[in-house]
C-alpha positions as CSV (number, residue, x, y, z in Angstrom):
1,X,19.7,5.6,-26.8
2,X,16.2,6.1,-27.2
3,X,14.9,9.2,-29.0
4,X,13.4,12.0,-27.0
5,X,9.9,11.1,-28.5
6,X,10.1,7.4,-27.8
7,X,11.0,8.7,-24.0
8,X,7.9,10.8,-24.0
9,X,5.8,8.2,-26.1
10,X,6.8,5.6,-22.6
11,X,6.2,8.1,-20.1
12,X,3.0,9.1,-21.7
13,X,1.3,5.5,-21.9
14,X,3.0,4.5,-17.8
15,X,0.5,8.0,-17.1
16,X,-2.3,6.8,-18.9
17,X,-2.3,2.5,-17.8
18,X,-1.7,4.2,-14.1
19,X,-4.4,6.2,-14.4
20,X,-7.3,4.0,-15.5
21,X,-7.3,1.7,-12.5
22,X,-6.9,5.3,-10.2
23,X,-10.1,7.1,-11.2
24,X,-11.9,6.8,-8.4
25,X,-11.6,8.3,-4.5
26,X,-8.1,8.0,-3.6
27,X,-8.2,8.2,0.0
28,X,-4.5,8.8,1.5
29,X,-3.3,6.7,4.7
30,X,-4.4,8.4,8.0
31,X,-1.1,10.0,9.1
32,X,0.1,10.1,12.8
33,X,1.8,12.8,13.1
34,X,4.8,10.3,14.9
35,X,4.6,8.8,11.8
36,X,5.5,11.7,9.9
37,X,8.0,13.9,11.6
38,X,11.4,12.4,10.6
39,X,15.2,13.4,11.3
40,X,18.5,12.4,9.7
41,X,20.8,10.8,11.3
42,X,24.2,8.5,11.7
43,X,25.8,6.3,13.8
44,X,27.0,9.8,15.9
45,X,24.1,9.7,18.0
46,X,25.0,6.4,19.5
47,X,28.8,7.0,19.6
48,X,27.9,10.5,21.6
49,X,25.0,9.2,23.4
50,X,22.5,11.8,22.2
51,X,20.2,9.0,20.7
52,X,17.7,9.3,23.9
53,X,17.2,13.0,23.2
54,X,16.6,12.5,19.5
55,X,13.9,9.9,20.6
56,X,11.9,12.5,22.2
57,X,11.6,14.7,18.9
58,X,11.1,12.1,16.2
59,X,10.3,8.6,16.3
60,X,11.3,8.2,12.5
61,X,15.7,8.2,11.4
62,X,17.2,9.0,7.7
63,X,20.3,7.3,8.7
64,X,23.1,7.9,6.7
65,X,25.0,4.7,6.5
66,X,28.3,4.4,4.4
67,X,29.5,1.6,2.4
68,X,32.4,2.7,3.3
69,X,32.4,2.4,6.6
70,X,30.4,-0.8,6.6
71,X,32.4,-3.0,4.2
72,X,36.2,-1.0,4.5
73,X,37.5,-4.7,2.9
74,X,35.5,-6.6,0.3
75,X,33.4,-8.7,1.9
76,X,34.2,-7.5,5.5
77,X,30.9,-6.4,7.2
78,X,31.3,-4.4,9.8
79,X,27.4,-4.3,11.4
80,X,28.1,-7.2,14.1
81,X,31.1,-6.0,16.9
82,X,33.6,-8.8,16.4
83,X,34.8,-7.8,12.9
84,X,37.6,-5.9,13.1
85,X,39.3,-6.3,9.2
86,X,40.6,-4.1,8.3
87,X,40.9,-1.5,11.0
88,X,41.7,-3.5,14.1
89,X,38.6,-2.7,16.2
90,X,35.2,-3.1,15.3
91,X,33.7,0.4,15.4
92,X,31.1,1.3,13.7
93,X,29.2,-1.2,16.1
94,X,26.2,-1.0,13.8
95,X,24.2,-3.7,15.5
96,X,24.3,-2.2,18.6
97,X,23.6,1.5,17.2
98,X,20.0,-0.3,15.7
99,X,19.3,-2.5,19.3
100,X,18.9,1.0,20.8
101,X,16.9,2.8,18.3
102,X,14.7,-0.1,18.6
103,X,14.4,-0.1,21.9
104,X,14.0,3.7,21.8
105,X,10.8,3.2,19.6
106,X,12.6,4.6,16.6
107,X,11.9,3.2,12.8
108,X,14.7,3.7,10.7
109,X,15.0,4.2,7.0
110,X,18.8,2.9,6.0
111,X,20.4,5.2,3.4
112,X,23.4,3.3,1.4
113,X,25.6,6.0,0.2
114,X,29.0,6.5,-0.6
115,X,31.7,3.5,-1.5
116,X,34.7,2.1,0.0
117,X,38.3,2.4,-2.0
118,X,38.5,-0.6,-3.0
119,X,35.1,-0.2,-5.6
120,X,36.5,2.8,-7.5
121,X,36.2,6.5,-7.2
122,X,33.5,7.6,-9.2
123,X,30.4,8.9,-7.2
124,X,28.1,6.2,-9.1
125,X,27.2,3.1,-7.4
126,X,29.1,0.8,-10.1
127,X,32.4,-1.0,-9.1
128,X,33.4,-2.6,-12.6
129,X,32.3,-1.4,-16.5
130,X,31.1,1.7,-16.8
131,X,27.6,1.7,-14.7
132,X,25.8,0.7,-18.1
133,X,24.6,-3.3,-16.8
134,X,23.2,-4.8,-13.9
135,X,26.3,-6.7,-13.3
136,X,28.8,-3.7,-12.5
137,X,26.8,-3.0,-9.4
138,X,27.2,-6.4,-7.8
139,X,29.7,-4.8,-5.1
140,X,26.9,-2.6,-3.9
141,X,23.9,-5.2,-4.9
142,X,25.8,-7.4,-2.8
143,X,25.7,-4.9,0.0
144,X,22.8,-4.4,0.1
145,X,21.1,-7.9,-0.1
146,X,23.6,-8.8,2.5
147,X,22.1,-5.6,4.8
148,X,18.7,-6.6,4.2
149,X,19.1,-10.4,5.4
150,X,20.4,-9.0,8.5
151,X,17.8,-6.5,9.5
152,X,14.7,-7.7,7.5
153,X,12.0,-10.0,8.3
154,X,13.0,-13.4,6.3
155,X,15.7,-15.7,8.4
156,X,18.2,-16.7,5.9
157,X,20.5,-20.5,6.1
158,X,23.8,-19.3,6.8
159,X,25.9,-20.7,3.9
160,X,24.0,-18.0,1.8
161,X,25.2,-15.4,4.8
162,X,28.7,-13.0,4.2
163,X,28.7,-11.7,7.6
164,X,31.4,-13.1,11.1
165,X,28.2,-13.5,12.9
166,X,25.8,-15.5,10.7
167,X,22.8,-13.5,12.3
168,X,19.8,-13.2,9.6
169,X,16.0,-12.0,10.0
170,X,16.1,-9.3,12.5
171,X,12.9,-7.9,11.9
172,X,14.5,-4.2,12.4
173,X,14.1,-2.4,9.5
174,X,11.4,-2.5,6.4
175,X,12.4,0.6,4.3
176,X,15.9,0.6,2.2
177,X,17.0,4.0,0.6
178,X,19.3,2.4,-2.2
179,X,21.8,5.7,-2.6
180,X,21.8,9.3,-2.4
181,X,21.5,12.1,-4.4
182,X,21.8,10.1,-7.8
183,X,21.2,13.1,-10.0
184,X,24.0,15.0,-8.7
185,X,25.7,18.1,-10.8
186,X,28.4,19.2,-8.8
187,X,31.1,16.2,-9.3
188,X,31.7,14.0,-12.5
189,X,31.5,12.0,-13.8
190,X,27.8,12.2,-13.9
191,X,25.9,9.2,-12.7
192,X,23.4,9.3,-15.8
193,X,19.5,8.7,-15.0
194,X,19.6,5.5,-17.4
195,X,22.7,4.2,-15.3
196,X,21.3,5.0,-12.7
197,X,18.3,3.1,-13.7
198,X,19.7,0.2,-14.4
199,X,21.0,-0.1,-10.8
200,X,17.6,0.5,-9.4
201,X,15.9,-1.9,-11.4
202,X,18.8,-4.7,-9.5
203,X,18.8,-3.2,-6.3
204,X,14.5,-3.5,-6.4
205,X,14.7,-7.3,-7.1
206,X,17.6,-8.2,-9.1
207,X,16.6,-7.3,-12.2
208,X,19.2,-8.1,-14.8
209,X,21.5,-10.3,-12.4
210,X,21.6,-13.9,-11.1
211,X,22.5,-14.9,-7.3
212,X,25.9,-17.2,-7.3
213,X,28.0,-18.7,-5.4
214,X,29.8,-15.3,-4.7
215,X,26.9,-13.1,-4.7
216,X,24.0,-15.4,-2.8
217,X,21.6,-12.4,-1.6
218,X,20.6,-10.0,-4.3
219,X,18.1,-7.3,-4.6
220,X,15.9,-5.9,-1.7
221,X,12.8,-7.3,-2.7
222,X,14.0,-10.7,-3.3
223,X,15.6,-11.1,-0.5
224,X,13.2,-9.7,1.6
225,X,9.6,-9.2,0.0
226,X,8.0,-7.1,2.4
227,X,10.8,-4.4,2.7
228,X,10.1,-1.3,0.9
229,X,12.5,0.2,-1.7
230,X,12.9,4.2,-1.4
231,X,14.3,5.4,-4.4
232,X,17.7,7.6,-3.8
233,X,17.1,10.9,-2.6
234,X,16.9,13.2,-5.7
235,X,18.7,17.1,-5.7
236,X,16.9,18.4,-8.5
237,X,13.0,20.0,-8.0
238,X,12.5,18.8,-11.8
239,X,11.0,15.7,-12.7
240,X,13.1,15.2,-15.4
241,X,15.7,12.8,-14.1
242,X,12.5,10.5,-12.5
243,X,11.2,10.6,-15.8
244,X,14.6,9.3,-17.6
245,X,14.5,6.3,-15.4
246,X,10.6,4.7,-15.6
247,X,11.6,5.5,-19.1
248,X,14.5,3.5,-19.2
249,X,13.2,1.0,-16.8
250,X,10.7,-1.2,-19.9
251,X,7.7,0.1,-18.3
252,X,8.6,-1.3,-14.7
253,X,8.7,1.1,-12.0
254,X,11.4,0.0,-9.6
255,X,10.8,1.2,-6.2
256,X,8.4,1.7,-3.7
257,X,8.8,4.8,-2.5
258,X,9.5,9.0,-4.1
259,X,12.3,10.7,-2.6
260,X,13.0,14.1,-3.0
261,X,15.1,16.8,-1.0
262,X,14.6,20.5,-1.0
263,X,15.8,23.7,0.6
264,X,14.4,27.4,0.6
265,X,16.8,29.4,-0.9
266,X,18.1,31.4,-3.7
267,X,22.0,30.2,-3.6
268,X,22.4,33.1,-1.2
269,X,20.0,33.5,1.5
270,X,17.5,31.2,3.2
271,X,14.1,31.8,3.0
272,X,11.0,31.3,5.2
273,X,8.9,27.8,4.2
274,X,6.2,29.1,2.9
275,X,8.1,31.8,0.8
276,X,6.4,32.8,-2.5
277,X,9.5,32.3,-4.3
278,X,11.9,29.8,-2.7
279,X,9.3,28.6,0.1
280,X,8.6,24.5,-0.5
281,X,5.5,24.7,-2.3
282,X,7.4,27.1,-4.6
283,X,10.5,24.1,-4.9
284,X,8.0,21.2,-5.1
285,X,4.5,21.6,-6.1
286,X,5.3,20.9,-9.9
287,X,7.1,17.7,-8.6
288,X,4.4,16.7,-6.3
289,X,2.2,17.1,-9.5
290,X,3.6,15.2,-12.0
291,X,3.9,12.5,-9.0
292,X,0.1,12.3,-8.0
293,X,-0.8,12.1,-11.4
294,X,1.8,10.1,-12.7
295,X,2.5,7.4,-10.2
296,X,-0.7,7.6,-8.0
297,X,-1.1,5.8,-4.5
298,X,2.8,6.1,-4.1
299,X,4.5,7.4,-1.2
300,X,6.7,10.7,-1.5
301,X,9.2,11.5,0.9
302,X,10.9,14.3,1.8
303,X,14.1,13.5,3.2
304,X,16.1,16.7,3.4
305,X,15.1,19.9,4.2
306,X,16.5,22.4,6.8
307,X,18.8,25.6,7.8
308,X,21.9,26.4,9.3
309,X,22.0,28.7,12.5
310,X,26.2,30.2,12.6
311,X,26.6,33.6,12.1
312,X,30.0,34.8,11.8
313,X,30.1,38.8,11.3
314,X,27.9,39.3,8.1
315,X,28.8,35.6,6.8
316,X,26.8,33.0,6.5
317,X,25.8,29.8,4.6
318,X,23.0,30.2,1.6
319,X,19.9,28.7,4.3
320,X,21.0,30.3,6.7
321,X,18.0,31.1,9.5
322,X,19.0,32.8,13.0
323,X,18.5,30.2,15.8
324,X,14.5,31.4,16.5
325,X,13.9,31.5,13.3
326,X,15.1,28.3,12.2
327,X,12.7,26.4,15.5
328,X,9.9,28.3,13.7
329,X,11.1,26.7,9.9
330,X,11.5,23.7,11.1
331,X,7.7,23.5,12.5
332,X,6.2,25.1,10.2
333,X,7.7,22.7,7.1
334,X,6.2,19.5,8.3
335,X,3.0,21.2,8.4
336,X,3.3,23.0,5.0
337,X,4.7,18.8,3.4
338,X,1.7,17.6,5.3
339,X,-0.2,19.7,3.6
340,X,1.3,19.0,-0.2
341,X,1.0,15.4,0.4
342,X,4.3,14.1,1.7
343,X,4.0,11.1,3.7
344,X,7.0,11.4,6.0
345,X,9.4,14.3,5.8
346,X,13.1,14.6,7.5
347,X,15.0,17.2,9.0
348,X,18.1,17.5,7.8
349,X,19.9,16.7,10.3
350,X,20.2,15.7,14.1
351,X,23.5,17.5,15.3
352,X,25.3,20.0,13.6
353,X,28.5,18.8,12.3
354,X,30.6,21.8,12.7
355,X,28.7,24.4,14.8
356,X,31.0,27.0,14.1
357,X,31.2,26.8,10.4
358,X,29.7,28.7,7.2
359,X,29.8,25.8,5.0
360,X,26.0,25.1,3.6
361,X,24.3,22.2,6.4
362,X,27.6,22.4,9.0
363,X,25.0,24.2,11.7
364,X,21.4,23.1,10.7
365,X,21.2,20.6,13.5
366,X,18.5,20.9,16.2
367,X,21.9,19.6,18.9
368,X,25.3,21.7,18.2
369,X,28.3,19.7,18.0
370,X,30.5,18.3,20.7
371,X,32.8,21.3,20.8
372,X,29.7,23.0,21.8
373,X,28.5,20.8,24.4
374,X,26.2,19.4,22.4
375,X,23.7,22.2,23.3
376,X,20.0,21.6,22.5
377,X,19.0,24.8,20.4
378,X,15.6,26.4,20.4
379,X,14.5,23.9,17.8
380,X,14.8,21.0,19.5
381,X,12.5,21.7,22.1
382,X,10.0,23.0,19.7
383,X,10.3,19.3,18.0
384,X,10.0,17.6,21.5
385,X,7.0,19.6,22.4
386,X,5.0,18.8,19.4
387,X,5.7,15.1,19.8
388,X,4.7,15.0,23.2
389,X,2.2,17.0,22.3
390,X,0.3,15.2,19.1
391,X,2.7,12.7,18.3
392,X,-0.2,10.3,18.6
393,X,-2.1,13.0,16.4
394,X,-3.7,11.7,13.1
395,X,-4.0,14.4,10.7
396,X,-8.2,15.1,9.1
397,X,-7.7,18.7,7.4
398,X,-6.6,21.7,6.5
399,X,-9.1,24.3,8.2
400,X,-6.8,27.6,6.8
401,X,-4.3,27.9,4.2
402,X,-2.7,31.3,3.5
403,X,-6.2,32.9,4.6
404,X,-6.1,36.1,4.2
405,X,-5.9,38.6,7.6
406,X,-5.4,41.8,6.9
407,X,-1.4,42.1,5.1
408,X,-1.2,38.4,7.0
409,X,-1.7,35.3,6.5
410,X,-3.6,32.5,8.6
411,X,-2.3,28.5,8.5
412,X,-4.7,26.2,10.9
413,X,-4.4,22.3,11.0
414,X,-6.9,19.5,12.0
415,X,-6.1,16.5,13.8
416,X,-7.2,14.4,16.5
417,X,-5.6,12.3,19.1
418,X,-6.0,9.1,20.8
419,X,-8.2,10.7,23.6
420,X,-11.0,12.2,20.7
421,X,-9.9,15.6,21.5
422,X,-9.5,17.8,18.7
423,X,-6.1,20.0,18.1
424,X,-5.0,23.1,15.6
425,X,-1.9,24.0,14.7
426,X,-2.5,27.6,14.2
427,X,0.5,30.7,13.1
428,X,0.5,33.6,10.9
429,X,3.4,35.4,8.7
430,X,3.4,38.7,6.6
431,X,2.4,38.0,3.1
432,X,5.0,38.1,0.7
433,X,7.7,38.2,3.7
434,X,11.1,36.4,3.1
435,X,12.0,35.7,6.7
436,X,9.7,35.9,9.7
437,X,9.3,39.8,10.8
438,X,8.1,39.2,14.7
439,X,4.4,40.0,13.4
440,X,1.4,38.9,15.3
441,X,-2.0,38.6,14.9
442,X,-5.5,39.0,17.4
443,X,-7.7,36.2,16.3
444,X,-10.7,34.8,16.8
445,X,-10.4,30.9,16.4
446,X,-14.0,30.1,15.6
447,X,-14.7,26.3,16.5
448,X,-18.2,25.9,15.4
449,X,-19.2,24.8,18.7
450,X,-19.0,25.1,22.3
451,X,-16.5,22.5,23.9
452,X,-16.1,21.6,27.3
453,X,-12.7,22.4,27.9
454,X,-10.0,24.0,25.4
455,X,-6.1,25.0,26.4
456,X,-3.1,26.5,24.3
457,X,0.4,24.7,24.2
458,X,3.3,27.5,22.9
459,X,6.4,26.2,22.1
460,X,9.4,27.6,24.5
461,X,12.6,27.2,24.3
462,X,14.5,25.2,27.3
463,X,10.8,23.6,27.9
464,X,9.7,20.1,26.7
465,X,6.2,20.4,27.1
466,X,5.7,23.9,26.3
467,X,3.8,26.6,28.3
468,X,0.0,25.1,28.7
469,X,-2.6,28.0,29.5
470,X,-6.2,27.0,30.0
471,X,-9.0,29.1,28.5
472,X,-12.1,30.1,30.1
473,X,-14.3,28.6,27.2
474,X,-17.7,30.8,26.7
475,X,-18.6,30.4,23.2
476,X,-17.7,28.8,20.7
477,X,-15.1,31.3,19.3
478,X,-11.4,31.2,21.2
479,X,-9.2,34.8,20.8
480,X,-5.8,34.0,20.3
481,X,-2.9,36.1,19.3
482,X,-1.3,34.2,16.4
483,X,2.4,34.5,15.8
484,X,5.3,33.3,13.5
485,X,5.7,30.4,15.9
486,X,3.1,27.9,15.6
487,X,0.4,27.3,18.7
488,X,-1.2,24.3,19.3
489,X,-4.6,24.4,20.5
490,X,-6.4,21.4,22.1
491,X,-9.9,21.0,22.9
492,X,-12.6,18.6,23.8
493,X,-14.9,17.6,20.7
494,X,-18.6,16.6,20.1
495,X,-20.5,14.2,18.4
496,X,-20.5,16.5,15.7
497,X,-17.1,17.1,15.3
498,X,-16.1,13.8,15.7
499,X,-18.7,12.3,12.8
500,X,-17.3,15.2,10.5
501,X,-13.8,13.4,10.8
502,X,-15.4,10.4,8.6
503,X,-13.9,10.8,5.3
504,X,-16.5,11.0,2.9
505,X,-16.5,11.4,-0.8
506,X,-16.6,14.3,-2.5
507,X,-19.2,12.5,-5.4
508,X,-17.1,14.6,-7.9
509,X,-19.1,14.5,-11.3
510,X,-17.7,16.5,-14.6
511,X,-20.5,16.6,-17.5
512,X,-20.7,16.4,-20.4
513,X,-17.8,13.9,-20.6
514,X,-16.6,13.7,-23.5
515,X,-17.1,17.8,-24.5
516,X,-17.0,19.8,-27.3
517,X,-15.1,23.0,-25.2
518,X,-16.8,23.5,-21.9
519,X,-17.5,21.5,-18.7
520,X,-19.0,21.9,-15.7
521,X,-17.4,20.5,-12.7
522,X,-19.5,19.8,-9.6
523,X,-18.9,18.3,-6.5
524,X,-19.9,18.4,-2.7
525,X,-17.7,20.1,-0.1
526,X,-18.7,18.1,3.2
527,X,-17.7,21.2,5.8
528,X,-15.9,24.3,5.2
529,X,-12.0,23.5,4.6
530,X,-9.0,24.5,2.1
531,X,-9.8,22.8,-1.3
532,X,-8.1,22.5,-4.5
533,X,-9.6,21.8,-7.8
534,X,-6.8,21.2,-10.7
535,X,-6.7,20.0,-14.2
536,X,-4.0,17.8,-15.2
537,X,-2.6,16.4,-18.5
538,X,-2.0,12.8,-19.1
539,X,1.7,13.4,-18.8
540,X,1.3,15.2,-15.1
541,X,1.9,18.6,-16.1
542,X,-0.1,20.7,-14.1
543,X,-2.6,22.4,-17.2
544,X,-4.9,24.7,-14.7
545,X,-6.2,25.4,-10.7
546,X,-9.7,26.1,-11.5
547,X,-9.8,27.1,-7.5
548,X,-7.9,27.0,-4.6
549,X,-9.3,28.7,-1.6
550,X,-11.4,27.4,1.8
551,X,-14.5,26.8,0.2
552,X,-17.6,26.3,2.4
553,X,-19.8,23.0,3.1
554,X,-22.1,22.2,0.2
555,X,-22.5,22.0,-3.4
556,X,-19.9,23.8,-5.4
557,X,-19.8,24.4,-9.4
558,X,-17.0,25.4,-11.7
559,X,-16.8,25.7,-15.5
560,X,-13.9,24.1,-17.2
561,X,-13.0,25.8,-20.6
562,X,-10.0,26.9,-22.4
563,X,-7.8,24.0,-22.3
564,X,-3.8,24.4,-24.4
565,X,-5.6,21.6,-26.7
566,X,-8.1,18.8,-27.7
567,X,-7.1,15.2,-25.9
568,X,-7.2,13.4,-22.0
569,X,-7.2,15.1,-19.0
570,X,-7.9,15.2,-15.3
571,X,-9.2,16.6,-12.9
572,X,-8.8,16.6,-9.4
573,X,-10.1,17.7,-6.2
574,X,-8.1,17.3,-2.9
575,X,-8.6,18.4,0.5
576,X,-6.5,17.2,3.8
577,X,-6.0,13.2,3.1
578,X,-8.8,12.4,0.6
579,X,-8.5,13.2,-3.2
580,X,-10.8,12.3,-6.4
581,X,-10.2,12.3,-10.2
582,X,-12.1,12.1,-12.7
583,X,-10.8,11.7,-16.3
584,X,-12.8,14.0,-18.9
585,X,-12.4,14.2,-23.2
586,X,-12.2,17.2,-24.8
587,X,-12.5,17.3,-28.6
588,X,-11.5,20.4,-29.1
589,X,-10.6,23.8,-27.7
């Protein structure tokens, strides 16, 4: 085992060769906000026929898909609907679960989790030795190379082919999750992050193993080189487990995309998402950190999140959230991930799976279960509005951010649709508040300019479209009366406003570089909006915000001073989807 200074030595020189060819503008994908709202799923919504209704609130699936079920016999695949070993009929259908997503418009991440019987009992992904080399894992590597001939891009001859059917090159799917929840705590035994590296380095591209006779199709990438490998869905906030595996991984970094879940609570209660204590900036920021700095240009996901709704007397799960509240949550959260620089996030999940339970996740579903009729709950409508509303929204900004109002706070979002009409996302909350209160705010929405035309959409329950109310546009100021449920307004834009969406640079400049102690950073804000200017060490550990506010358009100067010691560091300055760095010396304190 490597010694805990050899670890950090690794981590430390991945950080720095990353960040020499990432100094310059790093300008983040545009994001549509169909794009980005995601749900998790299972093959339930086909069985029960609630597929259609989850199409109308997300157009991106977490789809929880069991080894187990898949391959109940070894080498059995149960995805076409003739195989019937072991069972005797050929449920789960899988195929023709994927035929209607796709038909539905919905992109589907596949999550492999779990393991049938017959590859052992421990939670890890190995079915022989111990989890320690590549070649216990062929069960699952099999799996898995096997699932991405199926539903990937490259057609495949069909002696190399495990399934009844033969069928190869679907062109369904591009983005493999290759487990869940690695870094688990509550089972044993423990699926270590160097086993667990070892895996992900074969599952990537078959790293460590050879295709044979008996295992043809190995690793996701190699059998299929423009499918994306998401990394399995970590537990932990901490970065600690990520940072065992580049370490253990000879300075490879095996998979395309960060995962990460999170959910606002304290073990007891749930919270509100933009808690100061247990909200997701609280769970994640660090995290999201160490990732911009250390790994750069790659995706993060968010792929769990949520809260249960049942009530029963004064019991109730730890994120629990009354039905109202939980619509607002919901909403609000993609926002607040938009905002931290997630590039998809997913609600967990789609349908409760026991509606009347007070077991943590049985009731956070946006459908009850079947023994409830299957009810839509105030969240799901929310979630339908917003899509119909700005799913073709691209996201330019972040006009608010925790602005103060009083003993409120503001939140207001920037995008713009396919018609060149502007929208916000505007809602306020009590400072400090751990659930939403029912407080509301007057305010004055100021737009800078007069448009032609501007209305409100506000999210109701039992309504897919929301309640739309036309203003009376007279200036270029719009009173609204802000709430815990997030508005959306829409409006016509200018010339102006539509040339301010070009995402210029911010020409950050930090001199004298290298310094003996003090710095000045300078840079130009190119219209008033939320910015953040951090200082970051070479091993992503966040050293100092020199600000965070909404800063207005023009020139802005800060002194950097005071740093824990001489050496490397960062700096950063971010603002809705473009971010600079700029590396600055400091030889000594």
């Amino acid at each position: 085992m490597k010694s805990l200074n050899s670890i950090k030595k690794n981590i430390t020189l991945l950080v720095a060769c990353f960040f020499t060819t990432n100094l310059l503008a790093q300008e983040k994908p545009d994001i549509k906000m169909s794009d980005f709202v995601g749900i998790n799923s299972n093959v339930a919504s086909y069985d029960q026929k609630y597929l259609p209704d989850l199409a109308r609130c997300a157009k991106w699936m977490r789809e929880y898909h069991s080894w187990g079920h898949y391959e109940v016999a070894d080498n059995y695949y149960k995805w076409d609907n003739i195989t019937t070993v072991p069972q005797g009929y050929t449920w789960p259908d899988h195929n023709k679960f994927m035929d209607q997503c796709k038909a539905l418009g919905i992109n589907v991440l596949i999550d492999v989790l779990d393991k049938p019987d017959w590859a052992g009992t421990a939670r890890g992904a190995y079915s022989k030795g111990d989890g320690t080399k590549a070649a216990d894992y062929l069960d699952k590597l099999e799996f898995m190379g096997q699932l991405v001939a199926r539903y990937g891009s490259v057609k495949y001859d069909k002696s190399l082919l495990e399934t009844a059917d033969k069928v190869s090159g679907l062109n369904y799917i591009k983005y493999y999750e290759d487990d869940n929840e690695p870094d688990y705590t509550w089972e044993t035994p423990l699926w270590q992050a160097e086993k667990y590296a070892v895996y992900c380095n074969a599952v990537h591209d078959s790293y460590g193993v050879e295709p044979s006779e008996g295992y043809p199709l190995l690793g996701i990438k190699s059998v299929d080189s423009t499918a994306m490998h998401v990394l399995g869905g970590l537990a932990s906030n901490t970065t600690g487990y990520l940072q065992k595996i580049l370490a253990a991984s000879n300075g490879r970094v095996p998979f395309d995309v960060i995962n990460i879940h999170t959910y606002c609570t304290d073990s007891r209660n749930g919270y509100a998402p933009e808690n100061e204590n247990y909200g997701l900036e609280k769970n994640l920021a660090t995290f999201m950190n160490w990732c911009k700095t250390t790994l750069p240009g790659m995706p993060v996901w968010l792929t769990e999140f949520g809260w249960d709704t049942y009530l029963n007397g004064n019991t109730h799960s730890y994120v629990y959230a009354p039905a109202q509240q939980q619509a607002n949550y919901i909403i609000r959260s993609y926002f607040v991930a938009l905002k931290m620089g997630f590039e998809k996030a997913f609600l967990f999940m789609d349908k409760d799976p026991d509606s009347d339970n007070t077991i943590q996740y049985s009731s956070s579903g946006l459908i009850a279960d079947q023994t409830s009729g299957l009810a839509k709950k105030p969240s799901f409508y929310y979630l339908a509005t917003l899509q119909n509303t700005m799913g073709d929204a691209v996201f330019n900004r972040v006009v608010s951010y925790r602005e103060a109002a009083g003993s409120n706070e503001v939140f207001c979002f920037e995008f713009i649709n396919s018609r060149q009409e502007m929208i916000y996302v505007l809602w306020t909350r009590l400072k400090g508040s751990k659930t939403d209160s029912g407080t509301t705010l007057a305010y004055s929405f100021d737009l800078g300019y007069q448009p032609e035309y501007a209305n409100l959409v506000t999210l109701k329950d039992k309504d897919l479209n929301g309640v739309k109310t036309d203003f009376v546009v007279s200036g270029k100021s719009i009173p609204l009366t802000l709430t815990e449920t997030p508005q959306i307004v829409v409006v016509a834009a200018n010339k102006t406003a539509l040339n301010s969406l070009r995402k210029p640079s911010f020409g950050l400049q930090v001199f004298p570089n290298p310094t003996n102690g003090k710095a000045e950073i300078s840079f130009l804000n190119p219209r008033k909006q939320q910015v953040k200017v951090a200082v970051y060490s070479p091993d992503g550990r966040l050293e100092k915000i020199i600000t965070e506010a909404v800063l207005e358009e023009g020139q802005h100067k800060f002194s950097l001073q005071h740093l824990s010691s001489p050496g490397l560091y960062f700096v950063t300055v971010t603002s809705g989807t473009l971010t600079e760095t700029k590396k600055v010396v400091f030889s000594c304190k």
